[in-house]
MIFI-170788 format. One record per residue (C-alpha): residue in three letters; x, y, z; residue number from 1. Coordinates in steps of 0.05 Angstrom, whole numbers, plus 32768, in hexadecimal, padded with zeros to 4 digits. Layout:
BEGIN
<pt code="ALA" X="X" Y="Y" Z="Z" pos="NUM"/>
...
# end
This chain:
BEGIN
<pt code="UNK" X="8ACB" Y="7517" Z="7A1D" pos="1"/>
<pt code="UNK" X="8ABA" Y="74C8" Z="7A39" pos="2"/>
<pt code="UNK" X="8A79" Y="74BE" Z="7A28" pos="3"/>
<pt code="UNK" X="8A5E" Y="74A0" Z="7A72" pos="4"/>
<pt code="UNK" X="8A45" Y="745A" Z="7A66" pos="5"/>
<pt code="UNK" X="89FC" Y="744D" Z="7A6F" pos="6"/>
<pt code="UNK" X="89E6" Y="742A" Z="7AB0" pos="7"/>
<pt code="UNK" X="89D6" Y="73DD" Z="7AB4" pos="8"/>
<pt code="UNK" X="898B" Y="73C8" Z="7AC5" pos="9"/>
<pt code="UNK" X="899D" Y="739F" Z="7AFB" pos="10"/>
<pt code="UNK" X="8962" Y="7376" Z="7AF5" pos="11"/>
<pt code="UNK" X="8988" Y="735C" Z="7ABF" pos="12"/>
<pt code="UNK" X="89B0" Y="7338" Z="7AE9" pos="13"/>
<pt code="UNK" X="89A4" Y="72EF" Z="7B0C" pos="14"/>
<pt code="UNK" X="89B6" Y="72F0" Z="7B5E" pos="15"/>
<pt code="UNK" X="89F1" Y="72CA" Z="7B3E" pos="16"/>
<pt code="UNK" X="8A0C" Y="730B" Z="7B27" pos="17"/>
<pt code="UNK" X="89F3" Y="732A" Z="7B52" pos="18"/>
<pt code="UNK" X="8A1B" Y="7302" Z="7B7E" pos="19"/>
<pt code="UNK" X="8A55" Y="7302" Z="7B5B" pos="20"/>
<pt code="UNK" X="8A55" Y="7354" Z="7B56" pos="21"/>
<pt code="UNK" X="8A4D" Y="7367" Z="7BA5" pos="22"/>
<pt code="UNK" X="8A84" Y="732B" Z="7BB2" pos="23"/>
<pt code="UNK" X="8AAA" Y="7355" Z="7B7C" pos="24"/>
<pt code="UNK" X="8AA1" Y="739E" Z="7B97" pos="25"/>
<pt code="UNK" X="8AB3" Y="7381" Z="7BDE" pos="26"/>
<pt code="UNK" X="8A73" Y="737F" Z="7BFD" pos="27"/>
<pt code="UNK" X="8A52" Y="7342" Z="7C23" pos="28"/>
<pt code="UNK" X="8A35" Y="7309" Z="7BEC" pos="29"/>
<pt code="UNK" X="89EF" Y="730D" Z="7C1C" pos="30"/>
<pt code="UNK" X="89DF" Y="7350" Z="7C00" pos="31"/>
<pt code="UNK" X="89D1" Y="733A" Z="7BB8" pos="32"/>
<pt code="UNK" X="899B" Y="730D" Z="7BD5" pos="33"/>
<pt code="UNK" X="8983" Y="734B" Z="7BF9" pos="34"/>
<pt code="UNK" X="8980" Y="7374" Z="7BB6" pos="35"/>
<pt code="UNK" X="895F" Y="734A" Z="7B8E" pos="36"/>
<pt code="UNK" X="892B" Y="733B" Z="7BC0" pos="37"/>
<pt code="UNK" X="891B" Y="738E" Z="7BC1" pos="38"/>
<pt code="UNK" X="8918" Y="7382" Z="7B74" pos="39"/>
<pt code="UNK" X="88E9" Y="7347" Z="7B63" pos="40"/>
<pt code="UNK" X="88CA" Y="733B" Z="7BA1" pos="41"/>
<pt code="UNK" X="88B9" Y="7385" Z="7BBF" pos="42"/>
<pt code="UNK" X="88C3" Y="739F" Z="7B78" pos="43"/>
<pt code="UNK" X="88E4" Y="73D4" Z="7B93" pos="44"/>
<pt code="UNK" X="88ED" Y="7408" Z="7B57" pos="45"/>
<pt code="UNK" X="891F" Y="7436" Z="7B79" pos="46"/>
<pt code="UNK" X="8961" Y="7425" Z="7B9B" pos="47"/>
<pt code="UNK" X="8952" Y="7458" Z="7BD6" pos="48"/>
<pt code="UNK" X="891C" Y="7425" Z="7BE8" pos="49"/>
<pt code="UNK" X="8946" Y="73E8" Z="7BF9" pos="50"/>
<pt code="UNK" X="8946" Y="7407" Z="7C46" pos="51"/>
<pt code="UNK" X="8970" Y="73CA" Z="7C61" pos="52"/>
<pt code="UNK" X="89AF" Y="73D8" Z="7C2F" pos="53"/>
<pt code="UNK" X="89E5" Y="7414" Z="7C4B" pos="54"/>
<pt code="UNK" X="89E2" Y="744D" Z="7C23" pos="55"/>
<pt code="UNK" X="8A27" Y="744D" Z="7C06" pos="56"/>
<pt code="UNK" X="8A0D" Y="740A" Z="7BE8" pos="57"/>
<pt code="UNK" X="89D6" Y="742C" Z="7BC8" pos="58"/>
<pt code="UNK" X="89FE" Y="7460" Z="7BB4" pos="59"/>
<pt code="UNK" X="8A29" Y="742E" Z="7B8E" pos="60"/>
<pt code="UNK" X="89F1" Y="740E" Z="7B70" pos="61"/>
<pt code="UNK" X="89D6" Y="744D" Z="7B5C" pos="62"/>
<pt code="UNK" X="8A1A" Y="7463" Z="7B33" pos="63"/>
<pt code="UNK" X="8A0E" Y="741C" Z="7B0B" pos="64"/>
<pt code="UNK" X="89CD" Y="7409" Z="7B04" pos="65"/>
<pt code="UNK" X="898C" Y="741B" Z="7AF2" pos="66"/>
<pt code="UNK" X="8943" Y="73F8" Z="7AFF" pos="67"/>
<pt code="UNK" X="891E" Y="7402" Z="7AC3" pos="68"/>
<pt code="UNK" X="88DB" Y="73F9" Z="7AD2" pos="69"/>
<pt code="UNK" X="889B" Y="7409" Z="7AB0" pos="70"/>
<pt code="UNK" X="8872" Y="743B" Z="7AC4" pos="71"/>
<pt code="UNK" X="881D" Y="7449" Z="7ABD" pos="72"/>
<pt code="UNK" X="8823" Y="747F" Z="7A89" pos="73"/>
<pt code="UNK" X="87D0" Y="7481" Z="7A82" pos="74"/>
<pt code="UNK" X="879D" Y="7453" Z="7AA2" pos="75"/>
<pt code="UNK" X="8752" Y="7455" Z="7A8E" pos="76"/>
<pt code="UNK" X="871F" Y="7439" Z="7ABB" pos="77"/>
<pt code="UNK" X="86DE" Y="7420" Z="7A95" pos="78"/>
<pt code="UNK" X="8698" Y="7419" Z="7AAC" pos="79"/>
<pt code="UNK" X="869E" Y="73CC" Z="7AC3" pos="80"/>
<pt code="UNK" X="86E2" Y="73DF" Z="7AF4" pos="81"/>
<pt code="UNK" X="8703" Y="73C1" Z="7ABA" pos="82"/>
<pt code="UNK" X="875A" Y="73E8" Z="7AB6" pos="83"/>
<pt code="UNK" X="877B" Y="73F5" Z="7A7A" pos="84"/>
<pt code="UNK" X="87C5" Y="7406" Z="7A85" pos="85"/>
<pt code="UNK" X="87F4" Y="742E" Z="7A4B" pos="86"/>
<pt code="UNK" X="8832" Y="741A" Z="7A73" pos="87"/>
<pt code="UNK" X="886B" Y="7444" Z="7A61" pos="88"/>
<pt code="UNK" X="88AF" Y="7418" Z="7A55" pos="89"/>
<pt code="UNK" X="88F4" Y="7431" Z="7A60" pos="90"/>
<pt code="UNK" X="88FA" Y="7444" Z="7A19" pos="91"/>
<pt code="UNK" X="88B9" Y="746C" Z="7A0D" pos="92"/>
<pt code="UNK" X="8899" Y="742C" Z="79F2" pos="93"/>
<pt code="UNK" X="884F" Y="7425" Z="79FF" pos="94"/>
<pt code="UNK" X="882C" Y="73DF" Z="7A0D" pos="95"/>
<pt code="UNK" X="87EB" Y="73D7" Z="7A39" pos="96"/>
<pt code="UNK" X="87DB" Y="73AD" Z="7A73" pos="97"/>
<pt code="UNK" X="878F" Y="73A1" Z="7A8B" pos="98"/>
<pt code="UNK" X="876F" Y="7395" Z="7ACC" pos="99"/>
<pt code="UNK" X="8735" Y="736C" Z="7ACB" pos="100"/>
<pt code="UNK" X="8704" Y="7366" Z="7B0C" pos="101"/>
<pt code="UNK" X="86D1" Y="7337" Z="7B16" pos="102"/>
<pt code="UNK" X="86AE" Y="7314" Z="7B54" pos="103"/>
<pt code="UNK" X="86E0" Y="72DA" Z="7B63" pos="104"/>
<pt code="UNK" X="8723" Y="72FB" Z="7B4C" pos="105"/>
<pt code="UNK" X="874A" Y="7333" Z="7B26" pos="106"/>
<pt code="UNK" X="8771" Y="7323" Z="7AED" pos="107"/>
<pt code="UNK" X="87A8" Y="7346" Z="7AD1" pos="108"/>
<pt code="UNK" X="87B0" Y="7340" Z="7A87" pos="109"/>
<pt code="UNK" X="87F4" Y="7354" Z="7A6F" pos="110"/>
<pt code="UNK" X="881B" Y="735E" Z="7A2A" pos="111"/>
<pt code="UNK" X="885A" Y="7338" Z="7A15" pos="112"/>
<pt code="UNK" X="8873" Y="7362" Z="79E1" pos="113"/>
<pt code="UNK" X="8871" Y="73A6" Z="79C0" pos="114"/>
<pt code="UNK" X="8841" Y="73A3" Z="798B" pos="115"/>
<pt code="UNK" X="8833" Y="7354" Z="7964" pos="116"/>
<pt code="UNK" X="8852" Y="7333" Z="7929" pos="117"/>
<pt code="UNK" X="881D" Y="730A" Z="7923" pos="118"/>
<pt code="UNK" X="87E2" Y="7329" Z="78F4" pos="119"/>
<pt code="UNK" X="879F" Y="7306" Z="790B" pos="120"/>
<pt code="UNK" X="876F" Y="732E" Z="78E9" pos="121"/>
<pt code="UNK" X="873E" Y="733D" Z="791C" pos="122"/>
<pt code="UNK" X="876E" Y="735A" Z="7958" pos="123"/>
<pt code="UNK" X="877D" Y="739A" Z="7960" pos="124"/>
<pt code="UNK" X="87C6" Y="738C" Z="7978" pos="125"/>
<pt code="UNK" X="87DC" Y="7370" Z="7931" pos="126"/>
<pt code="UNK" X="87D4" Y="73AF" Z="7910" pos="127"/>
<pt code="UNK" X="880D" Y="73C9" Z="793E" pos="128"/>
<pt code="UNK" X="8853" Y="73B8" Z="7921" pos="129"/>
<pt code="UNK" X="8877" Y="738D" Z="794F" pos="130"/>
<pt code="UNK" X="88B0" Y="73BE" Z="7974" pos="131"/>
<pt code="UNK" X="88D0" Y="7390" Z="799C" pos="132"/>
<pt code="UNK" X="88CC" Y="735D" Z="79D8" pos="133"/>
<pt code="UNK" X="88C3" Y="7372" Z="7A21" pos="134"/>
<pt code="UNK" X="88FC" Y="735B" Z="7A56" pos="135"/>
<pt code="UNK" X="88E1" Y="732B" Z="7A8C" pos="136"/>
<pt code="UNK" X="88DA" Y="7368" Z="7AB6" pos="137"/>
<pt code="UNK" X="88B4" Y="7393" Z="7A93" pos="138"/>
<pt code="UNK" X="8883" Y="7352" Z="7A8B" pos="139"/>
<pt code="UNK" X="8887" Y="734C" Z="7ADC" pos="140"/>
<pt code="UNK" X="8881" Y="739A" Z="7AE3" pos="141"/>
<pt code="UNK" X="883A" Y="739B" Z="7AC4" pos="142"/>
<pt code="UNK" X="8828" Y="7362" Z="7AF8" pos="143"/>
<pt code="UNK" X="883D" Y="7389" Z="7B29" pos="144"/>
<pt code="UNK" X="881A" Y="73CC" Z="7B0F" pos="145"/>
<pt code="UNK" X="87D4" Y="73A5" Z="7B1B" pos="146"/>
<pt code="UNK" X="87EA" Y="7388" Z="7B55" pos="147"/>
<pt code="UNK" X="87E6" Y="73CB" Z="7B71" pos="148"/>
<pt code="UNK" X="87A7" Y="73DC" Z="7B50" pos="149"/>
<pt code="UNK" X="8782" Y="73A8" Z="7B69" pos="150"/>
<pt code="UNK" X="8795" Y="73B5" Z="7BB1" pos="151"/>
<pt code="UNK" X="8784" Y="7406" Z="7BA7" pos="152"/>
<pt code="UNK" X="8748" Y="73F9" Z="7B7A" pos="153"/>
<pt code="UNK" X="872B" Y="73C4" Z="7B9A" pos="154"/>
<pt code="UNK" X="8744" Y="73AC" Z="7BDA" pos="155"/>
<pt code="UNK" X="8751" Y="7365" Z="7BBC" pos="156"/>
<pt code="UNK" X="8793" Y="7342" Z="7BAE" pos="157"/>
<pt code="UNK" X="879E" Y="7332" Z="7B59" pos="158"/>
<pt code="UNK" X="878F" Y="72E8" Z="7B51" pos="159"/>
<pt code="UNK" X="8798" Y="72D2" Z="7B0E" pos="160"/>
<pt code="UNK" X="87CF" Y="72E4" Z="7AD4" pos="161"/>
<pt code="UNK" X="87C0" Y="72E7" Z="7A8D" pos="162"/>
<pt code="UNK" X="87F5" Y="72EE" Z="7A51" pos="163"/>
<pt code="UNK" X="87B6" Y="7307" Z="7A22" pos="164"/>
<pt code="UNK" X="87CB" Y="7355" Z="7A15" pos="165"/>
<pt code="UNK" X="87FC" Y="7367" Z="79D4" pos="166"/>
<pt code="UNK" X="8829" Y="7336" Z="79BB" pos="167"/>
<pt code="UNK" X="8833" Y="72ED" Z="79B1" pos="168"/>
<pt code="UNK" X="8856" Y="72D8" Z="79F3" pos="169"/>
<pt code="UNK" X="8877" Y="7291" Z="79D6" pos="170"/>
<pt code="UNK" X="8898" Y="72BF" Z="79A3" pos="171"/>
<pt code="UNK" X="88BF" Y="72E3" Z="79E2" pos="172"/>
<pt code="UNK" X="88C0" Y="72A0" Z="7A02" pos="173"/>
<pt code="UNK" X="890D" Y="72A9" Z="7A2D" pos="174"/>
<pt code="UNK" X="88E1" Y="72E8" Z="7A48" pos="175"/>
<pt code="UNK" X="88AA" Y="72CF" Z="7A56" pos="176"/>
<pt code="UNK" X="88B9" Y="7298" Z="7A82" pos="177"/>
<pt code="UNK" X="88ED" Y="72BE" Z="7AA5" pos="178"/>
<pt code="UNK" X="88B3" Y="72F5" Z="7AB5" pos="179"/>
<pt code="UNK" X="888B" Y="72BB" Z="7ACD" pos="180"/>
<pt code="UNK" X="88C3" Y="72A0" Z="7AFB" pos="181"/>
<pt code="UNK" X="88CB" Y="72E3" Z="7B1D" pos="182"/>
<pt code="UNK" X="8882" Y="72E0" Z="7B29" pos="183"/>
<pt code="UNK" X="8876" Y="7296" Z="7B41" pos="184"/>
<pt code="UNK" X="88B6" Y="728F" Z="7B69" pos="185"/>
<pt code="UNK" X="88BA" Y="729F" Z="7BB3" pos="186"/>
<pt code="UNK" X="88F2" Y="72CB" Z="7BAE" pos="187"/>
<pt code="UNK" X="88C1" Y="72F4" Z="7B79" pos="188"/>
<pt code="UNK" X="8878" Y="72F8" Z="7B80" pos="189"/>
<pt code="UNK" X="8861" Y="72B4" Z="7B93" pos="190"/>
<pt code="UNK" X="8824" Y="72B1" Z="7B6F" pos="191"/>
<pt code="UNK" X="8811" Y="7265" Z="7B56" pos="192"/>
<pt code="UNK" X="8825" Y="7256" Z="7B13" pos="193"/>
<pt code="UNK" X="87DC" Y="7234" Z="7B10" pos="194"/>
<pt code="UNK" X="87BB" Y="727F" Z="7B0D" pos="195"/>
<pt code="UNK" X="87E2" Y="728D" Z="7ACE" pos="196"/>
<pt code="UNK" X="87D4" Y="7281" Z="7A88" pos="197"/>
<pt code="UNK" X="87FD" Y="7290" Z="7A4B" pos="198"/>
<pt code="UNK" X="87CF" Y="7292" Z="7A0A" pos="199"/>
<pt code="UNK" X="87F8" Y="7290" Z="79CB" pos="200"/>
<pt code="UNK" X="87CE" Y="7289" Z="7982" pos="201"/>
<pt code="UNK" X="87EF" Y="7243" Z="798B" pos="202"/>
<pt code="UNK" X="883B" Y="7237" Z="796B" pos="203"/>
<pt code="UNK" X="8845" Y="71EA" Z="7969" pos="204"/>
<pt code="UNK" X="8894" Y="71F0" Z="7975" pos="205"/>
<pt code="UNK" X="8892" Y="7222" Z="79AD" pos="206"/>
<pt code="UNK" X="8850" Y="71FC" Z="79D5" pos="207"/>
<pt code="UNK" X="887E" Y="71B7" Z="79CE" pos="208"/>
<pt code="UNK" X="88B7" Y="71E4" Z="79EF" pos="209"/>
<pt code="UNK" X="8886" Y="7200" Z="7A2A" pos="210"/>
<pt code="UNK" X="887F" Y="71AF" Z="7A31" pos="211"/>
<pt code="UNK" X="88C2" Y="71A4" Z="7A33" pos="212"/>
<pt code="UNK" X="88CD" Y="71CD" Z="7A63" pos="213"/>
<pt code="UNK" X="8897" Y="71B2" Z="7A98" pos="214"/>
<pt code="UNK" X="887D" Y="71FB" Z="7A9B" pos="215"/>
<pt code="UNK" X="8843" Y="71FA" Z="7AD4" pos="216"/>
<pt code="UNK" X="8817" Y="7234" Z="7AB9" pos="217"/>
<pt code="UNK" X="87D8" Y="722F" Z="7A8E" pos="218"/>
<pt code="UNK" X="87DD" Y="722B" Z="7A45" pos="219"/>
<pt code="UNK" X="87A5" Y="724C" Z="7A1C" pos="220"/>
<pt code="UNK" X="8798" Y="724A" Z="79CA" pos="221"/>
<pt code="UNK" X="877A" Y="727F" Z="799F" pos="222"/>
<pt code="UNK" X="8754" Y="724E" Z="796F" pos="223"/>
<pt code="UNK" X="8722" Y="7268" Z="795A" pos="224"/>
<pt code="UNK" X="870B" Y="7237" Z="791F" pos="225"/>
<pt code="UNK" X="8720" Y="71F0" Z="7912" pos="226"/>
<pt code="UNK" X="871A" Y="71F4" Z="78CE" pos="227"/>
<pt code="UNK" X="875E" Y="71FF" Z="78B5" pos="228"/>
<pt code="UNK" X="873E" Y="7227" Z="7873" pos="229"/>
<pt code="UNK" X="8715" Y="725A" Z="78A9" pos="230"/>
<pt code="UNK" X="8750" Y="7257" Z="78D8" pos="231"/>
<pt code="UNK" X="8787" Y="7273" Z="78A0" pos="232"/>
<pt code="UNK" X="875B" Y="72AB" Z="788A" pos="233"/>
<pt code="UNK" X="875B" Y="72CA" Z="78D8" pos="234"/>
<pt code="UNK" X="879E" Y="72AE" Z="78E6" pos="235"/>
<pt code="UNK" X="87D1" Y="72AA" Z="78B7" pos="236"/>
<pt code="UNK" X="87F9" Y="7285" Z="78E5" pos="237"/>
<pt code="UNK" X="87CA" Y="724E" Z="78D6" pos="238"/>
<pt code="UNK" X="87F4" Y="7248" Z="7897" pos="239"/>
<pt code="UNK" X="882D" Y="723A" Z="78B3" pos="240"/>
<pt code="UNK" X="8818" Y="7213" Z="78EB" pos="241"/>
<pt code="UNK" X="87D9" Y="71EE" Z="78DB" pos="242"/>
<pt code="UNK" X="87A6" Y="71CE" Z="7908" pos="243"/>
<pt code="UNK" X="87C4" Y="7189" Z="78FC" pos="244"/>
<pt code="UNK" X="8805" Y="71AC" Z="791C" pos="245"/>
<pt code="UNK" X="87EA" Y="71C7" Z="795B" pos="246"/>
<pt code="UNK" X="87C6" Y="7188" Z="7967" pos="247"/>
<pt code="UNK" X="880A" Y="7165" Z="7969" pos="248"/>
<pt code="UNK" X="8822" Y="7196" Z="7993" pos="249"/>
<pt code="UNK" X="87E7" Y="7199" Z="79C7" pos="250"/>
<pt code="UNK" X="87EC" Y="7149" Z="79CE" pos="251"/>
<pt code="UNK" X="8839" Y="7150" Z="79DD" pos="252"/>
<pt code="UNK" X="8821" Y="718E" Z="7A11" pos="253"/>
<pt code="UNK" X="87F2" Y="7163" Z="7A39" pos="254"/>
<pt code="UNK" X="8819" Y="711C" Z="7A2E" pos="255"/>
<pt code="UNK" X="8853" Y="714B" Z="7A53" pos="256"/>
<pt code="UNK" X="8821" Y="717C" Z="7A81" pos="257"/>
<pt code="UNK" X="87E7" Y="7147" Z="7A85" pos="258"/>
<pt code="UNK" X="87CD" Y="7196" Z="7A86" pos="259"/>
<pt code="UNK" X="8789" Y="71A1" Z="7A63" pos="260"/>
<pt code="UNK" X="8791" Y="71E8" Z="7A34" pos="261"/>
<pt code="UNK" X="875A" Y="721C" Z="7A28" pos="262"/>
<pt code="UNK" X="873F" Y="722C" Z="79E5" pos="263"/>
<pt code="UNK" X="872E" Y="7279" Z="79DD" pos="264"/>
<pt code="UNK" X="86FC" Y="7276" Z="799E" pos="265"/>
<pt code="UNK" X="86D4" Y="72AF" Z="7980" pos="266"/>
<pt code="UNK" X="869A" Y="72A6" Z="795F" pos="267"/>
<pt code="UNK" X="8691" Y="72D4" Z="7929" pos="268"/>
<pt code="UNK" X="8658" Y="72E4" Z="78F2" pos="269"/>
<pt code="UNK" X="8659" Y="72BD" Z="78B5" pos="270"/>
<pt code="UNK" X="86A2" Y="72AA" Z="78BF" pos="271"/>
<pt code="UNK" X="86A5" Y="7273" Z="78F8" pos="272"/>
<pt code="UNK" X="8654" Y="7269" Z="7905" pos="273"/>
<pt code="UNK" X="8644" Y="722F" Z="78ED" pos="274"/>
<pt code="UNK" X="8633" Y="71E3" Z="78F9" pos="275"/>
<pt code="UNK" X="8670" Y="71CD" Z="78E1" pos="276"/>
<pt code="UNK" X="8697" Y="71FF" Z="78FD" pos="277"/>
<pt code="UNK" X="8683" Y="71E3" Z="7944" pos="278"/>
<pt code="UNK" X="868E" Y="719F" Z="792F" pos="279"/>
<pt code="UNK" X="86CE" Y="71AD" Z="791E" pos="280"/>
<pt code="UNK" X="86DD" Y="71C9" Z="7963" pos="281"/>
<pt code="UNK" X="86C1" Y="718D" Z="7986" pos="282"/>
<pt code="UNK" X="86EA" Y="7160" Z="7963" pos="283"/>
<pt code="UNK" X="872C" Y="718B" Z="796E" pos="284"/>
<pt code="UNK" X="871B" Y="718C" Z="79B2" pos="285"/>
<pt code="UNK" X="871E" Y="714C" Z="79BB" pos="286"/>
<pt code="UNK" X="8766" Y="7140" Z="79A6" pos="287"/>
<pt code="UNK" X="8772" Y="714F" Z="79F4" pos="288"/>
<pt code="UNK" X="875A" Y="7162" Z="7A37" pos="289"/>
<pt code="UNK" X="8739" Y="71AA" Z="7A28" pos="290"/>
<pt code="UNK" X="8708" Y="71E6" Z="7A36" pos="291"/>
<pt code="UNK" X="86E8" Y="7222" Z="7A08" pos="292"/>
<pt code="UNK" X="86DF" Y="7264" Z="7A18" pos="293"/>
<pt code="UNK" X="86B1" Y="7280" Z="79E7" pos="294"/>
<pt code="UNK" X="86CB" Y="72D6" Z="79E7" pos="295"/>
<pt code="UNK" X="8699" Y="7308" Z="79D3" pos="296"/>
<pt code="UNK" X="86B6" Y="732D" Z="799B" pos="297"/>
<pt code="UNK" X="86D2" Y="7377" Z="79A0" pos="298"/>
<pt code="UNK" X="86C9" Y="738F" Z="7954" pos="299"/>
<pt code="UNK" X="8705" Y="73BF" Z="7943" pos="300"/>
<pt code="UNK" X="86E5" Y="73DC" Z="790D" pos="301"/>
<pt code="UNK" X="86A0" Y="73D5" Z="78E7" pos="302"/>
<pt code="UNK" X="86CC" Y="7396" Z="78B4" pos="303"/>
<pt code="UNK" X="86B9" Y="7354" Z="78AA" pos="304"/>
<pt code="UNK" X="86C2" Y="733A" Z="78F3" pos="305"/>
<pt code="UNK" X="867E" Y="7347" Z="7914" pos="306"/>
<pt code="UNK" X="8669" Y="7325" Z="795A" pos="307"/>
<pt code="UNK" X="863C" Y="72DE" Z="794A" pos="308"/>
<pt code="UNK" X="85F9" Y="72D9" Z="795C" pos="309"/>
<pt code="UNK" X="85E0" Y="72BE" Z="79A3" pos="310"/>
<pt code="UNK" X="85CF" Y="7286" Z="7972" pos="311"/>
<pt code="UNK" X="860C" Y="7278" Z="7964" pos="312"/>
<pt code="UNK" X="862A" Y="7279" Z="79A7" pos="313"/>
<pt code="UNK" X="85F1" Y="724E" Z="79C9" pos="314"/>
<pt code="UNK" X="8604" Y="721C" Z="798E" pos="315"/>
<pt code="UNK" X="864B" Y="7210" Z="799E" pos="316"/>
<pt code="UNK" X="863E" Y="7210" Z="79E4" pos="317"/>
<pt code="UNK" X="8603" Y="71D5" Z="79E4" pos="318"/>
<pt code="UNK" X="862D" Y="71B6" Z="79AD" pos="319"/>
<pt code="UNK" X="8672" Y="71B2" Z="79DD" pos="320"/>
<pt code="UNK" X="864B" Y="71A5" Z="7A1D" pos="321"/>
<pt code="UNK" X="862A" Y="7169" Z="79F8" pos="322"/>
<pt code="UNK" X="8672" Y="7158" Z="79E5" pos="323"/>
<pt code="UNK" X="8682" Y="714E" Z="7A2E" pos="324"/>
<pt code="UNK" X="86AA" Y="7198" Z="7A25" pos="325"/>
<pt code="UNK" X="86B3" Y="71D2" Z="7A56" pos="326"/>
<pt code="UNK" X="8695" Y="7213" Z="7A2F" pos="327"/>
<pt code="UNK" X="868E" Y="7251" Z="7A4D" pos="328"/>
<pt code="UNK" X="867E" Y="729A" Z="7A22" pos="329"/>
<pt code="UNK" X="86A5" Y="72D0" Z="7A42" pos="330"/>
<pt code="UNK" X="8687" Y="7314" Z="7A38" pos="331"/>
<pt code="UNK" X="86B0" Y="7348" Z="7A30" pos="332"/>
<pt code="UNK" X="86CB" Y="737A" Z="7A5D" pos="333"/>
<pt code="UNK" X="86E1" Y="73B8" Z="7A55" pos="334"/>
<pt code="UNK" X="86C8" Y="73D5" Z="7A0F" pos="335"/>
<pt code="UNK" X="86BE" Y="7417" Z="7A22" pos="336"/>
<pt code="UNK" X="870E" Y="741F" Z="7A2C" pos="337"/>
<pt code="UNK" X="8724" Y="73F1" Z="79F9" pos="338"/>
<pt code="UNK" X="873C" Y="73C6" Z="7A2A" pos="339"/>
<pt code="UNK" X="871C" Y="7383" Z="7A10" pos="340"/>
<pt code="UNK" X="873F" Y="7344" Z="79EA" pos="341"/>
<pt code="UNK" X="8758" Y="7361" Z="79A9" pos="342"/>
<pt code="UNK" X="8749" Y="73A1" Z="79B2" pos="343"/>
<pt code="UNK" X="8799" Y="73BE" Z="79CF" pos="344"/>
<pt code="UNK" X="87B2" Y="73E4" Z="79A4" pos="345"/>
<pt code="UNK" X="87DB" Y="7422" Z="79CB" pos="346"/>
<pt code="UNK" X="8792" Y="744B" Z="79BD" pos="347"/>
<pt code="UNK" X="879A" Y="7467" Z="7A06" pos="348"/>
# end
């Protein structure tokens, strides 16, 4: 017995082969921009929904293809409006996705990869084994997902994109930018590539790549100390990659961009709370254009990363300000759900 080949995700294809299949099976070369406008920019999940294609054309498609998309497998709403989505993949892989509502906009905070390989000691997410990368559309599937939440939840279009859920998203980089393309481009979503930011725990080779590649989205940097010594025992990939590294890096990013970046900095107890620990930052922050956002911690456990005092906050933020730097401290959303930064880790 012929073991029946399994069916093609034909979001895998580009309208070029797209193209180059309906000229193929006969059929008019029109249709393939038809199709893939039903896929990235209705995000149609079914072929019976593309209305304007004959049937026996769906019926083809149907015999050859497949459109694996995610689905919501559980979504948890907490106190603050705040969404946590465990999104289901076409495998039975679990990542999560977050809404987060405030005043001014709704922000969708999405995951890049199954799991981390990266094993910052204070996040959740890097206790989780790294599985495997998502495809671009599972990335623009979870956009979508919120999309839709935002208009049934709240009446209100989603306004901002942030690649801050599981994963490292420069180490799925091909992905990743193809997600974002299918979500900027008019043929796709159309949102700006200005309400997007990609936050990576800052990888000197791959952030000189992003520049290479005259990428228009934000760029965002877990920092969280600029003292190499503190920064290695939260990050090993300090090690590897010192500060003197991704300061090399950032001035090729904005010499390329002229694009300030964001620094996302916890303070923690007795770790990062310090004088010099704020001096530090405002001399790193001066290597380019640049803001702070100061993120209230979301212990994930009762260990040896504790939330800083108000102290400590109101230090770094009089010290930057003084500094002629942007600092903001971002409270955190979503605790009761385990929805906040650090805290994904597939506990739905």
């Amino acid at each position: 017995m012929i073991e029946q080949a399994e069916k093609r995700d034909i979001r895998q294809l580009s309208l070029e082969q797209l193209t180059e299949y309906f000229v193929q099976i006969g059929d008019k070369a029109f249709r393939a921009k038809q199709v893939y406008e039903w896929l990235w920019k209705k995000s149609a999940k079914d072929f019976d929904q593309m209305t304007n294609i004959s049937l026996s054309t769906r019926e083809k498609l149907k015999s050859e293809f497949t459109i694996n998309h995610i689905a919501v497998d559980q979504m948890q709403r907490s106190g603050d409006g705040t969404i946590k989505n465990a999104v289901k993949l076409y495998d039975g892989m679990i990542v999560e996705s977050v809404l987060i509502p405030t005043e001014k906009r709704i922000t969708a905070c999405i995951s890049s990869q199954v799991g981390c390989s990266l094993d910052c000691n204070f996040c959740a997410t890097a206790r989780l084994k790294r599985m495997r990368n998502l495809n671009a559309d599972e990335i623009y599937d979870q956009v979508v997902a919120i999309k839709d939440q935002s208009e049934q939840f709240f009446n209100r279009p989603l306004t901002n994109i942030v690649f801050m859920g599981m994963g490292e998203p420069l180490l799925n980089y091909a992905n990743v930018l193809e997600s974002i393309e299918k979500i900027t481009k008019p043929d796709g979503l159309g949102m700006s590539p200005k309400r997007i930011t990609l936050s990576t725990v800052g990888i000197p080779k791959m952030i000189k790549k992003l520049a290479d590649d005259e990428v228009k989205f934000n760029l965002a940097v877990s920092l969280h100390s600029a003292i190499n010594d503190t920064r290695s025992a939260v990050m090993p990939i300090n090690e590897k990659s010192p500060l003197e590294e991704l300061g090399d890096a950032l001035k090729y990013w904005y010499y390329k961009t002229k694009s300030k970046v964001t620094y996302e900095y916890v303070v923690w107890r007795g770790i990062n709370d310090k004088e010099k620990d704020v001096d530090a930052l405002v001399k790193f922050c001066k290597i380019i254009p640049s803001k702070v956002n100061l993120i209230e911690y979301n212990p994930i456990d009762d260990g040896e990363f504790q939330q800083a005092s108000e102290d400590a906050l109101n230090l770094y933020v009089s010290k930057l300000e003084a500094a002629g730097i942007v600092a903001k401290v971002r409270r955190s959303r979503g605790k009761d759900i385990d929805a906040a930064c650090g805290q994904l880790a597939n506990k739905s």
